[in-house]
N, C-alpha and C positions, 0 to 999 in steps of 0.2 A: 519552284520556278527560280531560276539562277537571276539573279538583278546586277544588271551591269549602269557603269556611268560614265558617259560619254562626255567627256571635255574636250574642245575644239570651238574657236571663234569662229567658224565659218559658216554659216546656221545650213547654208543647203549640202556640208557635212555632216552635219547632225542628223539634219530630216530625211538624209538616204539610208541611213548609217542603221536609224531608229527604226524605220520600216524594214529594211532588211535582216535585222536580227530578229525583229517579233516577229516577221511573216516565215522566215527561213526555222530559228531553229524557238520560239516560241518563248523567249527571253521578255524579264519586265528591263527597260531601257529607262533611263534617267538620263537627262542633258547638261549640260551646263555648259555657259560660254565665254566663260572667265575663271581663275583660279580662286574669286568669291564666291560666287555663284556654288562652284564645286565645294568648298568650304562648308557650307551652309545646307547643301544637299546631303551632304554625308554626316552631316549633325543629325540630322530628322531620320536618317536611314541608312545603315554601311552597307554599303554595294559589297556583293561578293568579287568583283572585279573592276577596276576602274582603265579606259582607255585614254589618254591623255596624250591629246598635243604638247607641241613645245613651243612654239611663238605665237604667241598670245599676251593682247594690250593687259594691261595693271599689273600681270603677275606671269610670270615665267612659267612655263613648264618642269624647269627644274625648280623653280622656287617653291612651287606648289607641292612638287615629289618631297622635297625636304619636308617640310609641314606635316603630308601627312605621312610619313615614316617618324616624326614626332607625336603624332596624336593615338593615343590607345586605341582607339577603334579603329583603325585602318594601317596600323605600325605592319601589320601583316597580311594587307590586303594587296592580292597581285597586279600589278599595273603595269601594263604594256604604252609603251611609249610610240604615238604617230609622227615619224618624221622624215625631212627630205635630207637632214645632216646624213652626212655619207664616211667623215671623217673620224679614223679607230680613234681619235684621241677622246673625242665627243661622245664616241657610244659609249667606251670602258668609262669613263665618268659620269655616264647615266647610270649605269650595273653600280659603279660604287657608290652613289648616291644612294642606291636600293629598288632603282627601278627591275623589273623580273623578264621582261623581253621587250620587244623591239620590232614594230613594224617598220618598211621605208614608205614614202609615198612614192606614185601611188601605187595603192595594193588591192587586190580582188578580196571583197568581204568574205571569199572563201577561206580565204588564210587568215584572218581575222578569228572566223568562227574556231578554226582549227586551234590556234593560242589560247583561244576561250578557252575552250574545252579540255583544253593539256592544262589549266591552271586551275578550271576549278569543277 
C-alpha cells in the first residue's frame, strides 16, 4: 500500500484530501498541519510520497522542502507542491529547491492521484 503525507493547514483540506485517496485509489494517508508536525511524522514513517502546501504558520513550505531534501530518509522522497503561486520565477525555485511537481489550486484529486501515481 503506497503511504502518502499530506501537509496543509487547512484541516477540511486534509479531511477531503484523506478520504478521497483512501476511498478512490486505496492509499494509507498521513496528515500533518505544520512543517513540525510533518517533521516528526516522517521520523516515525517515510512516506513514499509527500504532498505539501506552501503557506503555512511556523514553517514555510519551502522551508520544510529544504529540511527534508537534507534529511536521509526523505532526500529522495517525491513531493509535489499545492499552490495558488502562479508566478515562473516561484515555481523554477520550487524545482531548484528539489521539489519533483507542482499542483495549482484549485485542482480535482483526479490529477492529484494521476502525479501520485507517475511518482511512485
Amino acid at each position: 500500500m503506497k503511504k502518502i503525507l499530506i501537509v496543509d493547514d487547512e484541516i477540511d483540506v486534509l479531511k477531503a484530501l484523506k478520504s478521497s485517496l483512501e476511498r478512490q485509489e486505496n492509499f494509507k494517508v498521513s496528515t500533518a498541519r505544520n512543517g513540525e508536525e510533518a517533521l516528526k511524522d516522517v521520523e516515525k514513517e517515510t512516506p513514499d510520497i509527500i504532498v505539501l502546501d506552501l503557506m503555512m504558520p511556523k514553517m514555510s513550505g519551502e522551508e520544510l522542502l529544504a529540511l527534508l531534501r537534507k534529511n536521509m530518509k526523505t532526500m529522495d522522497t517525491p513531493v509535489i507542491i499545492s499552490t495558488v503561486r502562479r508566478e515562473t520565477a516561484s515555481l523554477i525555485n520550487l524545482m531548484n529547491l528539489g521539489a519533483t511537481d507542482y499542483l495549482m489550486k484549485p485542482y480535482d484529486v483526479r490529477e492529484l492521484i494521476k502525479l501520485i501515481n507517475t511518482y511512485i
